[in-house]
C-alpha positions as CSV (number, residue, x, y, z in Angstrom):
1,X,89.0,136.6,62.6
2,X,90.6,133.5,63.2
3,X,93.7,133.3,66.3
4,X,96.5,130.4,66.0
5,X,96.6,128.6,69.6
6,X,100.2,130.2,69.6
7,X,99.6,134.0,68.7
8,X,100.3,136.8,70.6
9,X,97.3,138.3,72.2
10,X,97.5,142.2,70.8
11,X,96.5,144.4,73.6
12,X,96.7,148.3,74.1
13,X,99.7,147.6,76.5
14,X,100.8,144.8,74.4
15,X,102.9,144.5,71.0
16,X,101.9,147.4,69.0
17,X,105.4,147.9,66.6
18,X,104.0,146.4,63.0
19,X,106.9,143.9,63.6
20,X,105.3,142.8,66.5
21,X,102.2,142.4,64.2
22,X,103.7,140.2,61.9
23,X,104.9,137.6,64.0
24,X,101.5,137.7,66.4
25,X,99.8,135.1,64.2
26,X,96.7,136.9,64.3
27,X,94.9,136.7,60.8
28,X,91.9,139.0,59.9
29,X,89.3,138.5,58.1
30,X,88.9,139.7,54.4
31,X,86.4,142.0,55.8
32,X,88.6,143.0,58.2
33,X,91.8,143.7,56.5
34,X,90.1,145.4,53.8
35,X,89.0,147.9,57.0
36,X,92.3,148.1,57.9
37,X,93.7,148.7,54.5
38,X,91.5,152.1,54.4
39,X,93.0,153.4,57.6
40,X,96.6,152.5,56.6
41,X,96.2,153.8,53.2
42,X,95.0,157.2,54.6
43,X,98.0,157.2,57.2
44,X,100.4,156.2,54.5
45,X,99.3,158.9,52.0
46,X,99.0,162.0,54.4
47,X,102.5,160.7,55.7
48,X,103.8,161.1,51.9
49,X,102.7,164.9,52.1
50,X,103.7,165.6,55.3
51,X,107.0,164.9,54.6
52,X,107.0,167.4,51.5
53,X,107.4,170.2,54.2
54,X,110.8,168.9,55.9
55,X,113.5,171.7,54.7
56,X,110.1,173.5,53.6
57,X,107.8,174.7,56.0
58,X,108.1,178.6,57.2
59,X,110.1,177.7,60.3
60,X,112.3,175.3,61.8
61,X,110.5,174.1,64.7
62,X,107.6,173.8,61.9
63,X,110.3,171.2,59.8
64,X,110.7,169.2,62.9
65,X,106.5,168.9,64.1
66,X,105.2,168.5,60.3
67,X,108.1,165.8,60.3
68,X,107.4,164.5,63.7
69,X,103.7,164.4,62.9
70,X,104.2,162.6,58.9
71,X,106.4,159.7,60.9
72,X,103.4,159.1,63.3
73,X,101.1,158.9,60.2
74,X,103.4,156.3,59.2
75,X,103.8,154.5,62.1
76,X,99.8,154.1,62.0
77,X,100.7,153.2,58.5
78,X,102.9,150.5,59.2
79,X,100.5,148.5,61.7
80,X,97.2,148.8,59.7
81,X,98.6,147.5,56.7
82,X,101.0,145.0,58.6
83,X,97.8,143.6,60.0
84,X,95.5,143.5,56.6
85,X,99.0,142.0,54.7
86,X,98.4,138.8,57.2
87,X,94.6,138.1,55.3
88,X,96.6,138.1,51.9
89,X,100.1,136.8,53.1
90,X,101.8,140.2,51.9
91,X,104.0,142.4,53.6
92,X,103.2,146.3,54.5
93,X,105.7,146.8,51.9
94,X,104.4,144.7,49.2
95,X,100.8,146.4,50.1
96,X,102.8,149.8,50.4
97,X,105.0,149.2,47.0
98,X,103.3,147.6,44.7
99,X,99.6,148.2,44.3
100,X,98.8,150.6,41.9
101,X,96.7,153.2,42.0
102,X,93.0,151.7,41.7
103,X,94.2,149.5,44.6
104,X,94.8,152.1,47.1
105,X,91.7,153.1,49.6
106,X,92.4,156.5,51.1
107,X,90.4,158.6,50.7
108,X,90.6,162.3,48.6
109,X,91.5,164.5,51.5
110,X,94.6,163.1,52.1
111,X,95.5,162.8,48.4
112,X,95.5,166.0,47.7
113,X,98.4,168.4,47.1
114,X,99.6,170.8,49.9
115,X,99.5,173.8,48.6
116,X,100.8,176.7,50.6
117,X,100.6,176.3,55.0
118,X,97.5,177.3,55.1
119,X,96.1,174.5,53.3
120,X,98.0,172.1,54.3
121,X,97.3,173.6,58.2
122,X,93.5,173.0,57.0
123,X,94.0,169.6,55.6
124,X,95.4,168.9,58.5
125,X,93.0,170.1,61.0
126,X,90.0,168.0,59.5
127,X,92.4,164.9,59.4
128,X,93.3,165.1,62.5
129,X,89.8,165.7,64.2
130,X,88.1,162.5,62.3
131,X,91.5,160.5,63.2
132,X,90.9,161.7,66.6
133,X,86.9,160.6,66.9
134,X,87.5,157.5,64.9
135,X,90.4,155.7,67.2
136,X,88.9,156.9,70.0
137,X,86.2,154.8,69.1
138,X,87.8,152.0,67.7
139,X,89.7,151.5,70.8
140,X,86.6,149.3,71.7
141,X,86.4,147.2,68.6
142,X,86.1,143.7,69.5
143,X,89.1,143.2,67.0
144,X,91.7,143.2,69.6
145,X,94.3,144.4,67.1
146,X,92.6,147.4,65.5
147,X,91.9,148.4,69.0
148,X,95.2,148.1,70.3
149,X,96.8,149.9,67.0
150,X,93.7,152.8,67.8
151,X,95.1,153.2,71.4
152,X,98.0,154.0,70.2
153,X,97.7,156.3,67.4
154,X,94.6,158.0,69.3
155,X,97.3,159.6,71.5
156,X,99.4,160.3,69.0
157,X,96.4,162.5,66.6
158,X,95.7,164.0,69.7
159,X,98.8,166.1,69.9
160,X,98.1,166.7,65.6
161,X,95.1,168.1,66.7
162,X,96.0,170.3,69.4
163,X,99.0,171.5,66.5
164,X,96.5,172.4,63.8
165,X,94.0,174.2,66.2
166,X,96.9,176.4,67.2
167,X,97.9,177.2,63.6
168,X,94.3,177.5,62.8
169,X,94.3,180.9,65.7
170,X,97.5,182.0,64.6
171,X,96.8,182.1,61.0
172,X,93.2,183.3,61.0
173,X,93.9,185.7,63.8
174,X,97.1,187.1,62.4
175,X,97.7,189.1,59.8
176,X,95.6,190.0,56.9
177,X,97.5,188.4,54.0
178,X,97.4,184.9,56.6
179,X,94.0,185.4,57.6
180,X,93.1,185.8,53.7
181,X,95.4,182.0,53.1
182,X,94.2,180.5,56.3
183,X,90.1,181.0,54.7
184,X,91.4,180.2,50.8
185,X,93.2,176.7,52.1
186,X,89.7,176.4,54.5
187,X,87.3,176.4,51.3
188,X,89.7,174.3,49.1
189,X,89.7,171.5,51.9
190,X,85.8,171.8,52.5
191,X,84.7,169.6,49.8
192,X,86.4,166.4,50.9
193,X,85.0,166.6,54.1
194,X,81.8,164.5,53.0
195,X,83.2,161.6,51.7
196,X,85.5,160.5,55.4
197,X,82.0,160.1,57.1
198,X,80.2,158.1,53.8
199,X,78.5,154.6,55.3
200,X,78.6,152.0,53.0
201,X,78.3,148.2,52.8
202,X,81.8,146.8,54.7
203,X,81.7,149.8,57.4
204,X,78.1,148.8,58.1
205,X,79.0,145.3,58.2
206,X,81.7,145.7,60.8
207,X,80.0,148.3,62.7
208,X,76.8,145.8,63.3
209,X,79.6,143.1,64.5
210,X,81.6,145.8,67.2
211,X,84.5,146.0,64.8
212,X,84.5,149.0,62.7
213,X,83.7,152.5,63.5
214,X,80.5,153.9,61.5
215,X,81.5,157.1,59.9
216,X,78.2,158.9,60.1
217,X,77.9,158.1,64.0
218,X,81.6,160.7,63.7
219,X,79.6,163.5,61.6
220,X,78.1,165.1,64.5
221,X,80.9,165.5,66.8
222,X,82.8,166.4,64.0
223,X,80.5,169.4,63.0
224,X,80.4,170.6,66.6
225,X,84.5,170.6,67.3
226,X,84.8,172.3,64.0
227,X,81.8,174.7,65.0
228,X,83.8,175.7,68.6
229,X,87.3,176.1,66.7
230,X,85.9,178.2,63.8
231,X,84.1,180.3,66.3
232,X,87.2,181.0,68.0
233,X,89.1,182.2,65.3
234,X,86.3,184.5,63.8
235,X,85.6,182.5,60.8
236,X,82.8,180.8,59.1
237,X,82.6,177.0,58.3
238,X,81.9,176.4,54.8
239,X,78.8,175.0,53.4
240,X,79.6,174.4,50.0
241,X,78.8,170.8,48.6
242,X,81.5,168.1,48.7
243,X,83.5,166.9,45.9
244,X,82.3,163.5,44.7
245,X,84.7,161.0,46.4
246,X,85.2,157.2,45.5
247,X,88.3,156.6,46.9
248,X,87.2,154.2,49.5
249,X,86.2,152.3,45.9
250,X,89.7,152.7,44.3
251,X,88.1,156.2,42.1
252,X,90.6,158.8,42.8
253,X,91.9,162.5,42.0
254,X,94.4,162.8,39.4
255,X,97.0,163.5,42.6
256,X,97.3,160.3,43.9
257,X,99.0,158.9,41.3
258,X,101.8,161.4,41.8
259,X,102.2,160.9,45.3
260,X,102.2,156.9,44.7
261,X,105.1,157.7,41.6
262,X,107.5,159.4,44.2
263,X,106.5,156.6,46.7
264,X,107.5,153.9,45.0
265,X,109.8,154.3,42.8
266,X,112.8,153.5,44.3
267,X,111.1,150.2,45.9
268,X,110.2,149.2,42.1
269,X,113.2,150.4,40.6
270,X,115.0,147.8,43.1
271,X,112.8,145.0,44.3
272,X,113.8,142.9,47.0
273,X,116.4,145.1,47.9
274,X,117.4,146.1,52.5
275,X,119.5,148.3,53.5
């Protein structure tokens, strides 16, 4: 990564808005912003369906923390791909807008569709527990700005987490038509589970320098939160095999490109245009 003499030094207690980004000078490598873009493309996406549930979800205080917890996925959003736009001289929107589908990185948990609460309270409960172990983590990359972006957001899953474990108990623990939605949405989120803690050739890369995060070195921890939680609400973790994956290689479900559709239209419908 290469640091103008004037850039702004990116630290956890230093400039973290994506505007702040923008101007810091700091350019990443291709390696690196190609990392970045994967995180930011995940944030950006599981936004997207949060925000489905605003006017939606079964209460109101549920509109406000789905809500509350989509804009922090955005937020995250916003300074990953702020930060890989610098390696390509594009903007988070331009990286945001205009890609199409093959271009995007996330990966297929958080392009699937919602479903009913339960599912999406599953989706979000494996989300939020491999956000959680992988910013805690990168906090220490010797990127200063992934680190500083992962302090950040890292405090932020935390309280997504705590949210999903809670709805997790309620659900399973409730009655026996929520119990019977809280396992279906369980074994319909399962299968992507495999592919968020899939090595390959850039995370191995980065990981070897002290940049990236290597998602197998998150599997184990993982296993054993899920393990604890599952135990506590009297149900069984699934052990079916995973769904194939390939989104971290631009091969994706046939959702995405309905998500990306409602995403963008308006941006490419008017290009260029503020508020």
């Amino acid at each position: 990564m290469s640091e103008n003499a004037s850039a702004t030094r990116i630290t956890p207690g230093n400039a973290l808005r994506p505007e702040d980004i923008a101007v810091s000078g700091l350019k990443p490598s291709e390696d690196v912003a190609n990392y970045a873009l994967r995180l930011g493309d995940d944030a950006l996406i599981l936004a997207q369906r949060l925000g489905w549930w605003i006017s939606r979800a079964p209460e109101l205080e549920e509109d406000v923390a789905l809500g509350n917890i989509g804009l922090d996925q955005l937020g995250h959003a916003r300074s990953f791909l702020t930060y890989a736009g610098h390696a390509w001289d594009k903007t988070e929107d331009d990286l945001a807008y205009f890609r199409r589908e093959h271009e995007f990185r996330s990966a297929h948990l958080f392009e699937q569709p919602n479903g009913d609460f339960a599912r999406t309270i599953a989706g979000q409960l494996v989300a939020s527990h491999y956000q959680y172990l992988l910013y805690s983590r990168l906090v220490d990359s010797k990127d200063e700005t992934l680190g500083a972006i992962a302090a950040k957001a890292v405090k932020e899953v935390d309280y997504h987490r705590d949210h999903s474990l809670q709805w997790l108990m309620r659900l399973a623990q409730g009655t026996e038509e929520s119990r019977r939605r809280m396992i279906d949405g369980i074994k319909l989120t399962w299968p992507y589970v495999d592919e968020l803690f899939e090595d390959d050739e850039l995370t191995n890369a980065l990981a070897d320098q002290g940049i990236a995060v290597r998602p197998s070195e998150l599997r184990a921890a993982f296993e054993a939160a899920m393990a604890a939680a599952f135990a506590e609400a009297d149900l069984t973790v699934p052990t079916d095999p995973g769904a194939s994956g390939g989104g971290r290689r631009g091969h994706h479900s046939e959702h995405l490109g309905y998500v990306l559709a409602e995403m963008q239209v308006l941006a490419r419908e008017y290009p260029g245009a503020s508020w």
